[in-house]
Legacy VTK file of the C-alpha trace (Angstrom):
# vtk DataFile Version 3.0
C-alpha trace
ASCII
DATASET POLYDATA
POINTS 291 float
0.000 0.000 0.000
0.911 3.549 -0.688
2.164 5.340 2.390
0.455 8.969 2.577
-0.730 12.128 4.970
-4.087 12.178 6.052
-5.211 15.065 7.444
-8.993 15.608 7.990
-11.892 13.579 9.367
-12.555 15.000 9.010
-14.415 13.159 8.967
-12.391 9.133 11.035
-16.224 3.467 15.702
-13.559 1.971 17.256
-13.693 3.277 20.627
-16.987 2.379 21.038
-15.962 -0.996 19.189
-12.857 -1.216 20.982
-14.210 -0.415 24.496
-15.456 2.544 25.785
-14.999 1.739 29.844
-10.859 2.026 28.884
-9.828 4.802 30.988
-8.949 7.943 28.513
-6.162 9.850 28.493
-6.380 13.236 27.343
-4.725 15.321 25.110
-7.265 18.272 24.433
-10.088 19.296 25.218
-13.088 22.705 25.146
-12.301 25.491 23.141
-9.111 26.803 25.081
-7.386 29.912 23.478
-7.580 29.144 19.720
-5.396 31.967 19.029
-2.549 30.211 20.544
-3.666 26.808 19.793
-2.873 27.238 15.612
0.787 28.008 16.182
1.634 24.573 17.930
0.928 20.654 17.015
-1.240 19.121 19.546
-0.967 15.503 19.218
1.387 13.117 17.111
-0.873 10.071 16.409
2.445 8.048 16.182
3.696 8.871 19.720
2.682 6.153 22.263
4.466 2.703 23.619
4.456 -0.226 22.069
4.449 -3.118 24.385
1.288 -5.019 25.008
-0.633 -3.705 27.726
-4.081 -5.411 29.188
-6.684 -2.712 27.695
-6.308 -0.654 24.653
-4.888 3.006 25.202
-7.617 5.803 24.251
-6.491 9.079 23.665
-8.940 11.897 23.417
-7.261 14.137 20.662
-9.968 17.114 20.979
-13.714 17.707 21.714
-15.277 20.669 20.649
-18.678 20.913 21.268
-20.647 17.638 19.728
-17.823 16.661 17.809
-14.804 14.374 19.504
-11.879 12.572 17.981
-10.197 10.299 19.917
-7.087 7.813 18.840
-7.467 4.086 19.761
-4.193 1.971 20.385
-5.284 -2.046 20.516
-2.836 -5.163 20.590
-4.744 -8.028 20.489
-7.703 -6.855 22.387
-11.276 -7.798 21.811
-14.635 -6.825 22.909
-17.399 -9.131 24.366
-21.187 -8.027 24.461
-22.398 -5.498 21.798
-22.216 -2.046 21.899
-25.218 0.024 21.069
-23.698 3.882 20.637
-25.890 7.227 20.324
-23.324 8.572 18.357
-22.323 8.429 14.978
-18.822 6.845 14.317
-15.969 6.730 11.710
-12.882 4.885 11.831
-9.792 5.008 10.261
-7.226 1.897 10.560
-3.634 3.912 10.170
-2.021 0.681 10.655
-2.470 -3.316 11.819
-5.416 -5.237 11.215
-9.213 -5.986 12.531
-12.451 -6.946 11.963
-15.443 -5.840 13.316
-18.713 -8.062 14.162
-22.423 -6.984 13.462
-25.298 -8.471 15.725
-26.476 -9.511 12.226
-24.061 -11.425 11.763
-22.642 -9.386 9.571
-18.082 -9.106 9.509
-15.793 -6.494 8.156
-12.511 -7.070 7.582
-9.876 -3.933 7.903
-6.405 -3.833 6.816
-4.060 -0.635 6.957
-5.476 2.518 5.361
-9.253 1.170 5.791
-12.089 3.176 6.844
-15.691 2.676 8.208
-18.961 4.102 9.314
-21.017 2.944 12.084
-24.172 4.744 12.627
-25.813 5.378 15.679
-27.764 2.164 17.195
-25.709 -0.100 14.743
-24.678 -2.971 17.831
-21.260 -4.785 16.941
-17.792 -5.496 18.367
-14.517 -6.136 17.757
-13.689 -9.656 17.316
-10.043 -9.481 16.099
-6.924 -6.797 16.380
-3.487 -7.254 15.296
-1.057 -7.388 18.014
2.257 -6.778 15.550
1.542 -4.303 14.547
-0.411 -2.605 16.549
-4.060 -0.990 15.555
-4.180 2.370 15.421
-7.376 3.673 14.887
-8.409 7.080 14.065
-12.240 7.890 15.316
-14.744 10.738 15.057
-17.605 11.177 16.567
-20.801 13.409 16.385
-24.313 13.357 16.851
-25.991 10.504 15.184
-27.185 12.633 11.941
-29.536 12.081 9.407
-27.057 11.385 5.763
-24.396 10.590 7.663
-23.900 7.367 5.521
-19.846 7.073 4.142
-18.745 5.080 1.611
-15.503 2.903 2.160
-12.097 4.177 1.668
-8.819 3.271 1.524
-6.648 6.257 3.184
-3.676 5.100 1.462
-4.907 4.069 -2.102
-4.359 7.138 -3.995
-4.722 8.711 -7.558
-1.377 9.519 -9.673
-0.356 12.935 -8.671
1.628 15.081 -11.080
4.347 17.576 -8.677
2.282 20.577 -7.313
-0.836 18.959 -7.414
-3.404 17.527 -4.811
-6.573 15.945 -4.489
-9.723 16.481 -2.484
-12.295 13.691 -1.886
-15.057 14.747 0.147
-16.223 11.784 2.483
-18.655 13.619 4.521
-21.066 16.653 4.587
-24.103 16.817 6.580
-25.411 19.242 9.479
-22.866 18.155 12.256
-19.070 17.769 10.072
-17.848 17.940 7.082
-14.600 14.718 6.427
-12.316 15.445 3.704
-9.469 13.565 2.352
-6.950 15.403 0.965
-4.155 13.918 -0.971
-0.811 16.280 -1.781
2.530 15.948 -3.594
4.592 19.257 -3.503
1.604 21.589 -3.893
1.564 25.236 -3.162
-2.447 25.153 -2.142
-4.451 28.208 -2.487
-5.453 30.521 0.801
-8.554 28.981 2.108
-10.720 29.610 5.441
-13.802 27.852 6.956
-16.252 29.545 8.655
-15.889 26.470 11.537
-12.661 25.079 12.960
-10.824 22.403 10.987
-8.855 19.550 12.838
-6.290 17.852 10.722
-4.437 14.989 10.750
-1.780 14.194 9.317
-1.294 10.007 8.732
2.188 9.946 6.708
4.764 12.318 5.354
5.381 15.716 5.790
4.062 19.700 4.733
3.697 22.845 5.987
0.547 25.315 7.225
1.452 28.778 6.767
-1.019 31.494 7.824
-1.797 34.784 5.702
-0.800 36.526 9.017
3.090 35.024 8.100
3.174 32.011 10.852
4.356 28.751 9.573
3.518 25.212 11.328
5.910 22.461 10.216
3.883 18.998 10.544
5.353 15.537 10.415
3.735 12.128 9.478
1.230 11.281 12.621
1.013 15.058 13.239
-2.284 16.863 14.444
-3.487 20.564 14.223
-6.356 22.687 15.313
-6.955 25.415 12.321
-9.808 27.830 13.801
-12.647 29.360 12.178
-11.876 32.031 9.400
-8.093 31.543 9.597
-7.344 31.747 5.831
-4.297 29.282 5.556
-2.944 27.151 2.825
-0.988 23.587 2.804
2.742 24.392 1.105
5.891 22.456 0.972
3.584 18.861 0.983
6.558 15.823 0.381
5.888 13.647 -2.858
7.834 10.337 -1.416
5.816 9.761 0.574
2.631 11.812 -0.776
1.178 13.919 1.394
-2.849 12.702 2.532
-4.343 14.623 5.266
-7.593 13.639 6.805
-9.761 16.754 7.566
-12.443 17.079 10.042
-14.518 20.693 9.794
-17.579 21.450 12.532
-20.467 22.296 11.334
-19.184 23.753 8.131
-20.072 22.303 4.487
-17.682 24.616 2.175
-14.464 26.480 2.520
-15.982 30.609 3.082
-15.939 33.066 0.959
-11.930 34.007 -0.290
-11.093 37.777 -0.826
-10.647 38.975 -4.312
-6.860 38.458 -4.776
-6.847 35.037 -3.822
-7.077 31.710 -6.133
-10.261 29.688 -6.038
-10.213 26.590 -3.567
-9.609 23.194 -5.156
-12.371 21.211 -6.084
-13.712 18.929 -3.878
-15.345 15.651 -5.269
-18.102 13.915 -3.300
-17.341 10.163 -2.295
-20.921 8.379 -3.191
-22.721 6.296 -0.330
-22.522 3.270 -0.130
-22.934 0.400 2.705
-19.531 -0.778 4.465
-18.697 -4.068 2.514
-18.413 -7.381 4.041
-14.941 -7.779 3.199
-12.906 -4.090 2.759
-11.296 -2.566 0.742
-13.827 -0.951 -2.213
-12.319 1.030 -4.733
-12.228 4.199 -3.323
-14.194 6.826 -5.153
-13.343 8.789 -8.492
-10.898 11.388 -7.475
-10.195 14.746 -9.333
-6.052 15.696 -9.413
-4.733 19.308 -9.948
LINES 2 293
12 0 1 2 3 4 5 6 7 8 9 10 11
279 12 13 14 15 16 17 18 19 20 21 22 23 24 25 26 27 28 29 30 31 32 33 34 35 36 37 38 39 40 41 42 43 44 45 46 47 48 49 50 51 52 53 54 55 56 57 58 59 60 61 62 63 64 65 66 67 68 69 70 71 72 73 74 75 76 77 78 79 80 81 82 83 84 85 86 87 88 89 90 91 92 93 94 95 96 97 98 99 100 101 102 103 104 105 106 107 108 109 110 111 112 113 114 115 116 117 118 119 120 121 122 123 124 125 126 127 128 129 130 131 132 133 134 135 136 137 138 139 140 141 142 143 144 145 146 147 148 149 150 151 152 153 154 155 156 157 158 159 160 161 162 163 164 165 166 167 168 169 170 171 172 173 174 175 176 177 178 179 180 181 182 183 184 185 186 187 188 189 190 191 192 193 194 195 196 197 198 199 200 201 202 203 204 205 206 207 208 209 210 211 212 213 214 215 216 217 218 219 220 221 222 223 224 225 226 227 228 229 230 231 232 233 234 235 236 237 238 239 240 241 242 243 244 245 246 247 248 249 250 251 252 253 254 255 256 257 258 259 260 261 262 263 264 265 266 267 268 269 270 271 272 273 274 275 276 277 278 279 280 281 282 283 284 285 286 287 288 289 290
């Protein structure tokens, strides 16, 4: 598989598959001073130990308002019982392997780079995590929300991209988030701002996010950064071995806002189409647009 960046997710059910009684550590939480918060990485994804431990480690990355993303670390461990969540879920495998159970009867299989929605009220488990590697899962959460249906895609199963280029697939718009993927080889991006903050993360490589105000963030693979409302910004500097794929998770915010005269249009985003999460991942992921 092709390694990439993922920043997003947007918009990425594994802690409530995984076990949601594992005590939480956390790295971030309420609005805090956003100001301050742009101008510093909060979280590397990447960062945690790796020996075996007797319940998986879950990390709440931020919550903000209805909207949480938490990171899931599992080696080997399984769930009993069923879990019946109010929330809407979707997961992102970054690495390892799993499969989750449906009452129904119902298994999915996930390798690296795999992603999946569980809607609110959907009761399964996790009957099977890798223990070498370990899972990491990526998971957002909001309230359970009517069109919140994803399709299934491979993070790290990209288009051809020419140098300067990048691609935008959008995964997820409806009332509560918006979940982008955004895939990036040595682009200089236009200035963009959303009129809700943006959480990115970013899964593999490496890139910049400079600010119109002159600040520059440097972000490395497993990287995470919160982008407040109506900062215009732009991705620069995005590495091409490997590409840069950022998942991207906006609150309550459909399209990038308006851009001031001077500035480039946004890249086009291209909607994923919805489809049920297959019995045995991955799908091709959906038709892509490159610049």
């Amino acid at each position: 598989m092709k390694r990439v960046i993922i920043a997003a997710l947007f918009l990425c059910a594994v802690t409530a598959a995984c076990g949601k009684e594992t005590p939480k550590e956390n790295a971030a939480s309420g609005d805090g001073d956003k100001a301050a918060q742009k101008s510093s990485v909060r979280e590397n994804i990447y960062d945690f130990k790796t020996e075996k431990s007797e319940k998986e480690l879950v990390t709440t990355l931020i919550e903000d308002g209805a909207v949480r993303i938490e990171r899931v670390i599992s080696t080997g461990q399984t769930t009993d019982g069923w879990y019946n969540q109010e929330e809407d879920e979707y997961v992102v495998l970054l690495d390892g392997s799993a499969e989750i159970e449906y009452k129904n009867g119902r298994k999915t299989s996930l390798a690296k780079g795999d992603s999946l929605f569980i809607s609110a009220h959907e009761e399964h488990r996790v009957s099977f995590t890798s223990e070498t590697p370990p899972c990491v899962w990526l998971c957002a959460f909001w309230p359970a929300t009517e069109g919140s249906d994803i399709a299934g895609v491979n993070f790290f199963n990209l288009p051809s991209l020419s140098p300067d280029s990048q691609s935008v697939t959008q995964l997820l718009q409806n009332a509560s988030v918006t979940v982008n993927r955004i895939a990036a080889s040595g682009s200089q991006a236009d200035w963009q701002a959303f009129p809700a903050d943006n959480y990115i993360v970013l899964a593999d490589g490496q890139a910049n996010v400079e600010y119109e105000s002159g600040e520059k963030v440097s972000l490395k693979s497993g990287d995470t950064l919160l982008i407040p409302a109506n900062e215009s910004h732009k991705l620069t500097d995005a590495s091409s071995e490997p590409i840069c794929v950022i998942m991207s998770v906006a609150w309550n915010a459909a399209q990038p806002a308006a851009q001031t005269p001077e500035t480039p249009s946004a890249t086009p985003v291209e909607t994923a189409p919805s489809e049920t999460p297959p019995t045995t991942p991955v799908e091709t992921p959906p038709t892509e647009t490159s610049e």
